[in-house]
C-alpha positions in Angstrom: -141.9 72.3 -0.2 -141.0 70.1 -3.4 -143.5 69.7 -6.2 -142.2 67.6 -8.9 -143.6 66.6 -12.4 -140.7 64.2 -13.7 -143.0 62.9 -16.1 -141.6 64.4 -19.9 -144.9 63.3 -21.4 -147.0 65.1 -18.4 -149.2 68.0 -19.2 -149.6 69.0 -15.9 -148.6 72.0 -14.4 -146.2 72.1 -11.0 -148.0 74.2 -8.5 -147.4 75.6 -5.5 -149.9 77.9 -3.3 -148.5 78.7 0.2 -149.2 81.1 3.3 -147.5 80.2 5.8 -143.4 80.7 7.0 -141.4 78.5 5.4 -138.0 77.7 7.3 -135.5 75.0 5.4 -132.5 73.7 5.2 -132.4 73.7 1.4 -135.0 75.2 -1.2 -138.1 76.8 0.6 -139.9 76.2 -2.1 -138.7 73.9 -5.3 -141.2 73.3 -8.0 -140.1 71.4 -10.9 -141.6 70.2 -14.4 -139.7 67.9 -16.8 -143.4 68.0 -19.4 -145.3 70.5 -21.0 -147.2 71.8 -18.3 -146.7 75.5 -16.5 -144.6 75.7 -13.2 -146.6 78.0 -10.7 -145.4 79.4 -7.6 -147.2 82.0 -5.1 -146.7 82.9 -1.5 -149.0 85.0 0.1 -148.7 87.8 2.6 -146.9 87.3 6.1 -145.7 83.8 4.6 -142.0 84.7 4.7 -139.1 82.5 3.4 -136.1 81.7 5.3 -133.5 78.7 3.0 -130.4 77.7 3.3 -130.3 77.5 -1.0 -132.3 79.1 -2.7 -135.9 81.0 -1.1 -137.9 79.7 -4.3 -136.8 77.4 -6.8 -138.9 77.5 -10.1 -137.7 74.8 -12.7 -139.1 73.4 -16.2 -137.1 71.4 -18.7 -140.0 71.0 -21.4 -140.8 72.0 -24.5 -143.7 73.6 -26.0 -145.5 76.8 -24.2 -144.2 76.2 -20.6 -144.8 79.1 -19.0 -142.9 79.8 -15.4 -144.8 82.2 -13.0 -143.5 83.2 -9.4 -145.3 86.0 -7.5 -143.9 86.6 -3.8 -145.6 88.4 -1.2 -144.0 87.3 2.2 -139.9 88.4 2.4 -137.1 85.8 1.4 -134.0 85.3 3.1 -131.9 82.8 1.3 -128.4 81.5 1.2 -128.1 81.6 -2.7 -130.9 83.0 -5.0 -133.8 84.3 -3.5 -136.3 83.5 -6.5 -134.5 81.2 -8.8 -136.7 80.8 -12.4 -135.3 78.9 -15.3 -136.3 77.1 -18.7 -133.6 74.9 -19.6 -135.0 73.9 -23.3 -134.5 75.7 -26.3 -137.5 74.7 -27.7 -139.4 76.3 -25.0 -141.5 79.1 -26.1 -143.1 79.9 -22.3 -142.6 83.7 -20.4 -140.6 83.5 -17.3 -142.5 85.6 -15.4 -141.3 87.3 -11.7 -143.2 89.5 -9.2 -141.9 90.1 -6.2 -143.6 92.4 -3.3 -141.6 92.0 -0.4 -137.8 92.2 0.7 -135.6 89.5 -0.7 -131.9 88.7 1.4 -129.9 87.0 -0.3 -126.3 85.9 -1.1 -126.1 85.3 -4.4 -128.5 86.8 -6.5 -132.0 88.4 -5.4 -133.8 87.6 -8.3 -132.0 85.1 -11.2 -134.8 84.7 -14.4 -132.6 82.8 -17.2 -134.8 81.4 -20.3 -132.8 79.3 -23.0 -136.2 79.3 -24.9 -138.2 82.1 -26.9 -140.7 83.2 -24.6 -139.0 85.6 -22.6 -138.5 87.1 -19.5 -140.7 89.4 -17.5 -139.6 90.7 -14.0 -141.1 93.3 -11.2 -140.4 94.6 -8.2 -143.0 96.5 -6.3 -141.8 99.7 -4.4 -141.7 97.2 -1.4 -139.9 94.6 -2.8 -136.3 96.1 -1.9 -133.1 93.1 -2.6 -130.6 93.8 0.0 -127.4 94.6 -0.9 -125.4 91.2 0.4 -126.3 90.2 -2.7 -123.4 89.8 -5.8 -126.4 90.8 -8.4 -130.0 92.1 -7.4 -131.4 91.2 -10.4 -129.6 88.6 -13.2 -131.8 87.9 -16.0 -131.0 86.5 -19.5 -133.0 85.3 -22.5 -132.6 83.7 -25.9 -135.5 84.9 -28.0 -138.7 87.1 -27.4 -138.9 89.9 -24.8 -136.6 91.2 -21.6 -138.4 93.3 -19.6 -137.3 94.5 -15.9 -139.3 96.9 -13.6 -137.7 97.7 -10.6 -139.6 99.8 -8.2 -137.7 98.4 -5.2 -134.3 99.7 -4.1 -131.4 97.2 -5.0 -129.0 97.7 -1.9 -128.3 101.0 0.3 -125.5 103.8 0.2 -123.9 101.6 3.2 -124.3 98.1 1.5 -124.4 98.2 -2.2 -124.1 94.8 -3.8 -121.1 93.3 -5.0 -121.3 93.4 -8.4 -123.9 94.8 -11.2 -127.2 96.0 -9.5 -129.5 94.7 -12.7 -127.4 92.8 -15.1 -129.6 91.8 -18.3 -129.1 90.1 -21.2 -131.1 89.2 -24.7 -129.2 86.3 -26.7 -131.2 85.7 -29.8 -134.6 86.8 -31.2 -136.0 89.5 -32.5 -137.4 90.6 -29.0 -136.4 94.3 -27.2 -134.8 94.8 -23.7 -136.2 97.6 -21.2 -135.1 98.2 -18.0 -137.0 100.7 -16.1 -138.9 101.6 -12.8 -138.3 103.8 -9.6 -136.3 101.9 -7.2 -132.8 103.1 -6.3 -129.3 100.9 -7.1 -126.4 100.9 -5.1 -123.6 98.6 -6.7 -120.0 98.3 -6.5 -119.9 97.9 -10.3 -122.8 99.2 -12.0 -126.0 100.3 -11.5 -127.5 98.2 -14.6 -125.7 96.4 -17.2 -127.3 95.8 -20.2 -126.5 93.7 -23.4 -128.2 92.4 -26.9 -127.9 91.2 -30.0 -130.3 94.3 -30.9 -130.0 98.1 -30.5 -133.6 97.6 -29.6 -132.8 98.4 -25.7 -134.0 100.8 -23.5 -132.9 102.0 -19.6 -133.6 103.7 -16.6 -131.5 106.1 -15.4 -128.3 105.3 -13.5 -129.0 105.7 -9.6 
């Protein structure tokens, strides 16, 4: 499913509501906005994701307060990311915001949240929403200004299949925002569990699984 606002003077948002499997070659689900509108993505229970890229693909290039919402309730298996969510413009000042409730499989990264804005980035996993451990990074988020914040209630690989790299690797550029990692879900990783990094001392962590 592609939903694209290439329009830079749009206001619209780029939605996307779906509820049944989704099985492609490339992005299940790639949802893109060049304007000042929202990108919205939500999959509902049972509607499970199976790409050769990335499971969902969550794009804006806009300025202004361009928020980025994905909430994922059927499981992803992906070839690359299995939610992809980035703001590419600095002058963005919209939240990147991730839920996922279900089991993500993927090869890359399970969740990758990256805002070169001010907004922020908000991330959760439910206590069902496990990423497997083929993964090189569960969770890779990153963000220039405003708020990091990662819950992870899900487990991030298993004692027999850790992933490759850094279980939660997080990372606040700029602003004056904190970082908090926390949540109940195990990590099994080949490097660490969660790796954290800021301009700030402002940062807080779960502890190391």
């Amino acid at each position: 499913i592609d939903a694209f606002v290439t329009n830079a003077g749009s206001s619209g948002a780029s939605s996307v509501s779906a509820y049944a499997d989704i099985h492609a070659g490339d992005d299940g689900i790639y949802a893109f906005n060049a304007g000042t509108g929202t990108v919205d993505v939500y999959t509902g229970a049972g509607g499970d994701i199976t790409a050769g890229t990335a499971g969902v693909r969550a794009i804006s290039v806009g300025a202004g307060d361009t928020d980025i919402t994905v909430e994922t309730f059927g499981t992803i298996t992906s070839g690359f990311h299995g939610i992809w969510a980035q703001e590419f413009n600095g002058a963005s000042t919209g939240t990147i915001t991730v839920t996922a409730h279900d089991a993500i499989d993927s090869n890359t990264r399970g969740i990758n949240a990256i805002n070169a804005g001010t907004g922020g980035v908000d991330i959760t996993t439910t206590a069902t929403g496990d990423i497997s451990g083929n993964a090189l990074f569960g969770i890779y988020a990153t963000a220039a200004g405003g708020a990091l914040d990662i819950t992870n209630n899900g487990d991030i690989g298993t004692s027999g299949n850790a992933v490759t790299t850094d279980g939660i690797y997080a990372r606040l550029t700029g602003g004056a925002g904190t970082l908090t990692v926390d949540g109940s879900g195990a990590i099994f990783a080949d490097r660490k569990s969660t790796r954290l990094n800021s301009s700030h001392t402002d940062i807080s962590r779960m502890p190391s699984s």
